[in-house]
C-alpha positions, 0 to 999 in steps of 0.5 A, spaced: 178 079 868 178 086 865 176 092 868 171 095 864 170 101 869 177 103 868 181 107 863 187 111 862 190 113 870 182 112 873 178 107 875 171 108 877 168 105 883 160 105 886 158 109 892 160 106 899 159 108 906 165 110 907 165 116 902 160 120 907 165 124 909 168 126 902 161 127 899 159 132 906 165 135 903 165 136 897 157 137 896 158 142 902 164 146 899 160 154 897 165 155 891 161 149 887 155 150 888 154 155 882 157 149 877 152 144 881 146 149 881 146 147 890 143 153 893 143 149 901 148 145 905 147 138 905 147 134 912 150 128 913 143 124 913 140 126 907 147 124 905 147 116 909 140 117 905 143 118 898 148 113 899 142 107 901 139 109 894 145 109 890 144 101 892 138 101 887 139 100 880 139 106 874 134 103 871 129 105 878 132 111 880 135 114 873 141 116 875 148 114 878 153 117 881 160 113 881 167 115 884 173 117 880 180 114 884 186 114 882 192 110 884 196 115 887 191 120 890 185 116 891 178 118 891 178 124 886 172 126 884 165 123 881 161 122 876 153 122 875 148 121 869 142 123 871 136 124 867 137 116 865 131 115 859 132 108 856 127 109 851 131 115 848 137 112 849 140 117 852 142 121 859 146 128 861 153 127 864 156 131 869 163 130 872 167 134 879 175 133 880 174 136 887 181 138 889 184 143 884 191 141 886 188 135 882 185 138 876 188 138 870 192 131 870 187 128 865 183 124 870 176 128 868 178 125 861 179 119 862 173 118 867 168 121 860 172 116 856 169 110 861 163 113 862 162 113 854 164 106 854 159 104 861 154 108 857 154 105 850 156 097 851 152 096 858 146 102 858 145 101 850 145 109 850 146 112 844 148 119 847 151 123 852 149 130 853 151 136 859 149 142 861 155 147 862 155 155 864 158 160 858 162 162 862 165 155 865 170 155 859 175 150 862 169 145 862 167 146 856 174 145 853 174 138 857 168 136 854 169 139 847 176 134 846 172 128 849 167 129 842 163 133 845 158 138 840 155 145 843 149 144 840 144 150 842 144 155 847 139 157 852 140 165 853 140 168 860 139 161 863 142 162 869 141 167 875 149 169 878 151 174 883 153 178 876 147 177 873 145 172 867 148 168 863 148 163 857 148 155 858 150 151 852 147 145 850 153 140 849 151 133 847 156 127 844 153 121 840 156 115 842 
């Protein structure tokens, strides 16, 4: 049977247990925490709980996280929908290759490309769409050459140390 949650050097794989410890981790780690709009570290029981509700379906919760790994290196990173509307066929997308010694090998291409996949054949979306800071040019670079459009721009939109800055709407038809 073919893996339709795999393409290219990824595969993708729901939550386990196991994972509590990369996700404290990685939803710990300060230097994210502006992509990810976090203000405040996360404990392992509010992580034990988000893993008990990643067991629930899309359609009650409306949003998915699910594991990148790649044969070589394991578990790498995740990817999420979230904002799931099935009624307009759509939900946002974010992606997170933690490690950067792990960053630009193409596995945050290939996991976008599952995801369109997922999205379109098993969801029935009709498309994708991310938020990126201005400011994030190597995301919005990743976006872009996987078929992203930026289609609008919400000035002043996020609050940094340096000041405010732009985010740009990106979305995908898929």
């Amino acid at each position: 049977m073919k893996n339709h949650l795999a393409y290219g050097k990824v595969s993708l794989r729901p939550l386990e247990p196991a994972d509590i410890d990369l996700m404290y981790q990685w939803e710990n780690n300060l230097e994210i925490w502006n992509v990810s709009n976090t203000k405040t570290p996360f404990s392992r029981y509010i992580l034990a709980e988000y893993l008990k509700e990643s067991a629930k379906d899309i359609y009650e919760t409306k949003q998915l996280r699910l594991m990148i790994e790649t044969q070589e290196a394991g578990p790498v990173g995740a990817v999420d929908l979230f904002d799931f509307d099935p009624y307009h066929m759509r939900a946002g997308i974010g992606i997170l290759i933690h490690n950067p010694d792990n960053r630009n090998h193409g596995y945050a291409g290939d996991a976008l490309q599952v995801m369109f996949g997922y999205a379109r054949d098993f969801l029935g979306l009709k498309q994708l769409y991310a938020n990126i800071a201005a400011s994030n040019v190597v995301s919005i670079h990743l976006f872009q050459k996987s078929g992203f459009v930026v289609t609008g721009t919400k000035l002043n939109w996020l609050k940094t140390a340096k000041g405010w800055e732009d985010e740009f709407l990106l979305q995908k038809m898929l």
